[in-house]
TORBA-789627 format. One record per residue (C-alpha): residue in three letters; x negated, z negated, y negated. Coordinates in steps of 0.5 Angstrom, whole numbers, plus 500, padded with zeros to 3 digits. Each point is the difference from the previous one (the first is absolute). Layout:
// TORBA-789627
AlaXZY...
END
This chain:
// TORBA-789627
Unk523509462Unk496507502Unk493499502Unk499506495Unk501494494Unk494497502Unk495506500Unk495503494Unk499506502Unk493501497Unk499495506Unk502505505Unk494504503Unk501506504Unk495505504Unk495496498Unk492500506Unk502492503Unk495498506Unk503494501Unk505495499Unk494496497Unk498505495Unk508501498Unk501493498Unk493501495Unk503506497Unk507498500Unk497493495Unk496504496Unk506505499Unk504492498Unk494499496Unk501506496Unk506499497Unk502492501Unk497494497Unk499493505Unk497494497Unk496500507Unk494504502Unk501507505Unk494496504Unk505494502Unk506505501Unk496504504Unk498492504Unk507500501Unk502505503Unk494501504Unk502492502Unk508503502Unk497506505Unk496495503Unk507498504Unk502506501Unk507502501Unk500506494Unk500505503Unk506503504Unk500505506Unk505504495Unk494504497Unk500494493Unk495495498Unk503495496Unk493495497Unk503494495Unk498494497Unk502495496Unk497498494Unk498494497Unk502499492Unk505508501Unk507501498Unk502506502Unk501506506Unk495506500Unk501505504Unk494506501Unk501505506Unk495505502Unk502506505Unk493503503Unk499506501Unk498499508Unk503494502Unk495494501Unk499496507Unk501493501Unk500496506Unk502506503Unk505503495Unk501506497Unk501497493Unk504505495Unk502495494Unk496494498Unk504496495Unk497494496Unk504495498Unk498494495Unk505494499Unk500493498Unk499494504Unk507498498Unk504507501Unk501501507Unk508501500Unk498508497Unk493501502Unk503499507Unk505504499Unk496506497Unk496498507Unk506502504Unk501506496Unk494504501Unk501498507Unk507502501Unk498506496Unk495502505Unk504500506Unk504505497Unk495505503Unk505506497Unk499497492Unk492497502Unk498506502Unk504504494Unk496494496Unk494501503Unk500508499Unk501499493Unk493502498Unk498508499Unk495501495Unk496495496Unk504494500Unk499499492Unk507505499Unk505495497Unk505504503Unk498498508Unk500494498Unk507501497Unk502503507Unk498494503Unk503495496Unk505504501Unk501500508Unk499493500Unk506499495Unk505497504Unk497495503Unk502494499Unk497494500Unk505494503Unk503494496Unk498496506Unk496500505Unk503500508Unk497498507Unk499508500Unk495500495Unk496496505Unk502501506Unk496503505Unk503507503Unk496502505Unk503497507Unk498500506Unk506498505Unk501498507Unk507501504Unk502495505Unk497503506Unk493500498Unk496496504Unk496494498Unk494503502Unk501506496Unk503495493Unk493497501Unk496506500Unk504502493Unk499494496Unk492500502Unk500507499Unk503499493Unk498494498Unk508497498Unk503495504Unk508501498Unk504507503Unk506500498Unk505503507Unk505506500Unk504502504Unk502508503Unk503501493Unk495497496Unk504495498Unk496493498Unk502496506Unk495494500Unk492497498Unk495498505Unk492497497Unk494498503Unk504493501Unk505502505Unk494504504Unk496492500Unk507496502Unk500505506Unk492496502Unk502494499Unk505496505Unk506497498Unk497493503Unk494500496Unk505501493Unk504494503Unk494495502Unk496502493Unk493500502Unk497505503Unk494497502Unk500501508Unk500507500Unk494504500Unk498504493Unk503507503Unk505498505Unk507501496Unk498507499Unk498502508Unk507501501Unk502504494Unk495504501Unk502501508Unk507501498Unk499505494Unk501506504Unk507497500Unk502496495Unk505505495Unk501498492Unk507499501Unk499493504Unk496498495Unk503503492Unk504496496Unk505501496Unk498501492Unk502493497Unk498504494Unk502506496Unk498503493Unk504506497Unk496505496Unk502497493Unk499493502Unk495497495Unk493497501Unk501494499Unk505500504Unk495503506Unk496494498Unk504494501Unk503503506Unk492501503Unk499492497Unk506497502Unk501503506Unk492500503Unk501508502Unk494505499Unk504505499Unk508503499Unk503506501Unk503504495Unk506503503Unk506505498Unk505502503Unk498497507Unk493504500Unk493496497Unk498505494Unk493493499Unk497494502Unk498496494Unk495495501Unk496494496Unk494504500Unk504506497Unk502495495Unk493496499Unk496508499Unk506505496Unk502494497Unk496494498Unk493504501Unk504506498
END
């Protein structure tokens, strides 16, 4: 199915004055409003989404907001896409497209999929920003809308979603020889606790995570007595702390018991995390890691998606 399938043109408004991703998403639902008829009132629609951006998540460093909701007593995908004339700011982004999509609580499988789409379209920065220039005049001529449509025609919408739909692409990575202290600096900067290791060619080689740096603190003794008492509140740490300087990633990675491949199913990723008690896998081709899929990418672009 091609996304363009799912898209009513007289949805789609071009060059038009926006300040915000606020006041798109109130144009964008008096536009629906226009032509569709719900069996729920424009104010609840509105809670919904309002609901929705107060978790955050719908706007993406590519230059697109893509608001939702899912909707109570509502069977269908609406679909409506406001192209400003200046992009908008939002949490520091310059926002290009904002994209509206309303569905049904119980059809996740195709508003999911719409959601990958529209965002895999907007890392295509060539096509986006052809998409996203498709706006001289008026914005009312049906024959700009037809441009647009037409430049996103062959986009297609997948049969199935995949890990790579959800997996987060935006790596930070460590080599074997990176000290303790500068891995620690990098997961306190970043705010992550996995980094996957790669070596000279950049091939996935192994994983170290928050836990490996804890395990250095702790004595073996102390795991095999079991009980910690005897030990001040911050002496297992003093001499992590004074060997940080020393201590290199490659005497504490761990080989990845665990591996994804790009077209590996999402169910999949969540019983190899349940199953397994992981945090995060490592999608990986052809010995190079392309993502980490984590429960929390599951749990917000599935379950909260």
């Amino acid at each position: 199915m091609k996304l363009k399938s799912l898209l009513n043109p007289n949805f789609i408004k071009l060059n038009y004055e926006i300040s915000s991703k606020e006041d798109a998403i109130h144009f964008l639902i008096d536009t629906i409003y226009k032509e569709y008829k719900f069996n729920c009132s424009k104010e609840s629609i509105i809670t919904a989404l309002f609901q929705r951006e107060t978790l955050g998540g719908t706007t993406f460093e590519t230059g697109i907001a893509i608001p939702h909701a899912r909707l109570d007593n509502f069977n269908d995908l609406v679909i409506s896409i406001c192209v400003p004339k200046k992009p908008i700011i939002d949490n520091g982004v310059e926002v290009k497209m904002v994209v509206l999509i309303l569905t049904s609580k119980t059809a996740s499988k195709t508003y999911l999929q719409t959601l990958s789409a529209f965002a895999q379209l907007s890392q295509n920065k060539e096509l986006f920003d052809k998409i996203t220039s498709a706006k001289e005049g008026s914005g009312l001529l049906i024959s700009e809308i037809s441009h647009f449509v037409d430049l996103i025609s062959d986009i297609k919408i997948r049969e199935e979603l995949t890990v790579e739909d959800i997996m987060s692409k935006n790596l930070i990575f460590v080599k074997p020889d990176t000290t303790l202290k500068e891995l620690i600096n990098i997961f306190y900067k970043n705010n992550i606790s996995y980094a996957p290791v790669i070596d000279e060619n950049e091939n996935f080689i192994a994983e170290i995570t928050t836990s490996e740096i804890l395990k250095i603190g702790i004595p073996n003794y102390a795991v095999m007595i079991g009980n910690l008492k005897f030990l001040s509140s911050f002496e297992p740490f003093e001499e992590l702390l004074k060997n940080e300087d020393k201590i290199l990633v490659k005497s504490v990675m761990r080989k990845p018991s665990l591996k994804l491949g790009v077209d590996s199913s999402i169910i999949e990723a969540a019983l190899e995390i349940t199953q397994n008690n992981r945090r995060h896998i490592p999608v990986v081709k052809d010995n190079k890691i392309l993502g980490i899929v984590s429960y929390m990418d599951i749990l917000k672009k599935v379950i909260r998606g």
